[in-house]
C-alpha positions in Angstrom: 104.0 118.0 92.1 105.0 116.2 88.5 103.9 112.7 90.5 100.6 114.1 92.1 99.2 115.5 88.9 99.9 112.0 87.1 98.2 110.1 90.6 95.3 112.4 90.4 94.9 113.0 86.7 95.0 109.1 86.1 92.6 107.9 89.1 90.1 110.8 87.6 90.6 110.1 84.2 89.5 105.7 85.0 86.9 107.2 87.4 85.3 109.2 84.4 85.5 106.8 81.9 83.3 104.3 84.1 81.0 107.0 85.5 77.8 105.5 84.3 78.9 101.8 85.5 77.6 99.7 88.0 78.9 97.1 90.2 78.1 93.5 89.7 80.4 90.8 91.4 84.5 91.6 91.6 86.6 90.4 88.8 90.2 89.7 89.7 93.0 92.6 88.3 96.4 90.9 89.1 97.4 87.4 89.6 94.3 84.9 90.4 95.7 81.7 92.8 93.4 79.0 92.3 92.6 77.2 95.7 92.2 73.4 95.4 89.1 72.5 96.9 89.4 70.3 99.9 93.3 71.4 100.1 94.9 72.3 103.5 95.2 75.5 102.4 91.3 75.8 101.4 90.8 74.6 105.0 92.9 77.0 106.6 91.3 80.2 104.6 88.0 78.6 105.9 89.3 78.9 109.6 90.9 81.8 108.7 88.0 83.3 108.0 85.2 82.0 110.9 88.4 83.1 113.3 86.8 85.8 115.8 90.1 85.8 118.3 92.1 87.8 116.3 95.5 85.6 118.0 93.9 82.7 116.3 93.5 84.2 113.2 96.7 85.5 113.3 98.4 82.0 114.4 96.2 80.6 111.6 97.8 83.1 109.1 101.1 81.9 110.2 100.3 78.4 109.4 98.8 79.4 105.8 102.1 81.1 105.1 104.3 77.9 106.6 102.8 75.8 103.7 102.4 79.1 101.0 104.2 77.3 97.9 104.8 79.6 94.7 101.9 82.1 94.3 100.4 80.6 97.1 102.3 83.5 99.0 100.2 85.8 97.5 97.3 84.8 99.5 98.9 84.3 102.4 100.7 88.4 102.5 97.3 89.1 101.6 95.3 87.2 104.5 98.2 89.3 106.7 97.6 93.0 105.1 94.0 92.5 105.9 94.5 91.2 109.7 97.3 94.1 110.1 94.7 96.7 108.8 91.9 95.5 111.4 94.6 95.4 113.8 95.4 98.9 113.1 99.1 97.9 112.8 99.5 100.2 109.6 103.5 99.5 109.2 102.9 95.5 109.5 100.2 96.4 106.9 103.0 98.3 104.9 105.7 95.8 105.0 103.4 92.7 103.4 101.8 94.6 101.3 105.3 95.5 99.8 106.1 92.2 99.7 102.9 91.4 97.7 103.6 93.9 95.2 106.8 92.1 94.6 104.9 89.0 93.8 102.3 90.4 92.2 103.0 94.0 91.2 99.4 94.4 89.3 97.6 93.2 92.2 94.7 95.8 92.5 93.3 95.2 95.9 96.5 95.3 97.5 96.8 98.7 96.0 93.4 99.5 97.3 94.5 98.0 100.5 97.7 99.7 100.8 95.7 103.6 100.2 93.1 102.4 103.3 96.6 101.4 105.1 98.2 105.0 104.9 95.2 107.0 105.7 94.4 105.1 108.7 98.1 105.9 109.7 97.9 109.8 108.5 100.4 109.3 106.2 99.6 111.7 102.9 102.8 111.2 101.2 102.2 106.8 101.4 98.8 107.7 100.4 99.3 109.2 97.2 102.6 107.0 96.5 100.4 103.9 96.7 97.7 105.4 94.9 99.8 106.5 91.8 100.4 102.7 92.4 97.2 101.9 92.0 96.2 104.3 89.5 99.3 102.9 87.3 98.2 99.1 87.5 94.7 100.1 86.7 96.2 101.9 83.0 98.3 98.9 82.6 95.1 96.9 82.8 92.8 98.9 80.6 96.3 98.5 78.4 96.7 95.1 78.1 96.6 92.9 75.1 94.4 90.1 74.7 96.0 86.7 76.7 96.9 84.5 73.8 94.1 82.0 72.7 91.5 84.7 73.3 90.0 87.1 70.7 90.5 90.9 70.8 86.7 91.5 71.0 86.2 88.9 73.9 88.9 90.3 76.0 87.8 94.1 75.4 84.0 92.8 76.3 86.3 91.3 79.9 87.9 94.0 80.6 84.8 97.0 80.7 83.3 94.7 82.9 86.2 94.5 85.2 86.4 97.8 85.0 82.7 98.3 86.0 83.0 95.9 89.1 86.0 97.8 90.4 84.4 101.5 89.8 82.8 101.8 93.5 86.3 100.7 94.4 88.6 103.1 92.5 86.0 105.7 93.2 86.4 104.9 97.2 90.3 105.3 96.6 89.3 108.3 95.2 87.2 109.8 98.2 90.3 108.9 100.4 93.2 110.8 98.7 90.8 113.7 98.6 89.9 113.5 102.3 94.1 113.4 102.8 94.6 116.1 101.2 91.3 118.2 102.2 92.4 117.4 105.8 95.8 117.8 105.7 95.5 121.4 104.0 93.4 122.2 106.4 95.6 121.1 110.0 95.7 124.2 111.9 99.3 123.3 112.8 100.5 122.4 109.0 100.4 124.7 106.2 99.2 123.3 102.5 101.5 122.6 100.7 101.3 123.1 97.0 101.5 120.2 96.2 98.1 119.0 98.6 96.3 121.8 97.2 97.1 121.2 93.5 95.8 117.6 94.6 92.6 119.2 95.8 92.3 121.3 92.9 91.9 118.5 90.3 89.1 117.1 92.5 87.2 119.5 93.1 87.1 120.2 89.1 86.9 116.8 87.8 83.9 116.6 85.5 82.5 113.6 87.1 83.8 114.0 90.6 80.2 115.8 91.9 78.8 113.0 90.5 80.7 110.0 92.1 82.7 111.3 95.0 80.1 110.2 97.8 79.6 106.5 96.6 82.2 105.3 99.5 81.8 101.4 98.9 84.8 99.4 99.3 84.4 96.0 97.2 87.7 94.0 97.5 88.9 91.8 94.6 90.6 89.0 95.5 89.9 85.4 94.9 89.3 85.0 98.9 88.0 87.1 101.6 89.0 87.4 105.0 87.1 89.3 107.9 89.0 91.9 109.4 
């Protein structure tokens, strides 16, 4: 109950404190890999992506990760969370998204990734363990100290954009975990838990909940995209 209030409380709290934002184009919260233009892996993101047969994209994937050197990997367990999620294989989903968290643990779209992930599978307790995930990297962000070289005012300037590009986003997350826990409370063959109701009780009383809830967009942020 302790770990819901804190997922809830802090996805509310960054939803509310960019109420009035909109979305321009994604900025990057985690590592951003570079991709050499004209590099075999730059070719293989570009098949990658123009793949329709989803055993060529995955056989593509495969190669990508073959040749993955040092943060490379990153995009390559992310090219394979996306094409596990479109494949509906939820646990294959699971298991690189974990080990994208280990190389990247403030990667924010993998969080995102990792919320759609469990509620396509049903599982509430993944949902709201990734999204106090996600909810934590997003505090850690709006935390962070200016990268040496750059000037306090600059990188505060960065960082409410960010936040604006990613407020559809965290407030899609947000419509998720609520439709988890609406649904679940609400199985005729499960009874609500305390927990799942407490989690529905902060929504439904969040100032700017009314306000935001409906916007359902779900902007990725990554420094490639991949079809599904």
């Amino acid at each position: 109950m302790r770990r819901d209030k804190l997922l809830v409380g802090a996805l509310l709290f960054l939803i509310c404190t960019t109420c009035a934002a909109f979305p321009s184009s994604a900025q990057q919260i985690g590592k951003f890999v570079p991709i050499p233009a004209g590099s075999d892996a730059d070719h293989l993101l570009t098949e990658i992506n123009a793949a329709a047969d989803p055993a060529q994209k995955l056989a593509l994937i495969d190669k990508l990760a073959a040749i993955a050197q040092g943060d490379m990997a990153i995009v390559a367990d992310d090219a394979y969370v996306n094409y596990y999620i479109g494949a509906k294989n939820y646990d294959k989903a699971f298991e690189y998204g974990d080990k994208l968290f280990t190389l990247d643990p403030d990667n924010f779209s993998n969080g995102v990734n990792m919320v759609r992930a469990a509620q396509g599978k049903g599982d509430v307790n993944k949902m709201y363990s990734y999204g106090e995930k996600t909810a934590q990297i997003l505090q850690r962000y709006k935390d962070s100290p200016a990268p040496e070289g750059t000037k306090q005012e600059l990188w505060a300037t960065q960082k409410a954009q960010t936040l604006q590009d990613v407020h559809d986003t965290v407030t899609y997350v947000q419509q998720l975990l609520f439709d988890g826990a609406y649904r679940t409370a609400d199985a005729p063959k499960r009874a609500p838990s305390r927990r799942r109701m407490e989690a529905e009780w902060y929504f439904l009383r969040a100032p700017c909940f009314t306000s935001s809830v409906h916007r359902k967009s779900g902007t990725r942020t990554r420094p490639w995209s991949s079809s599904n």
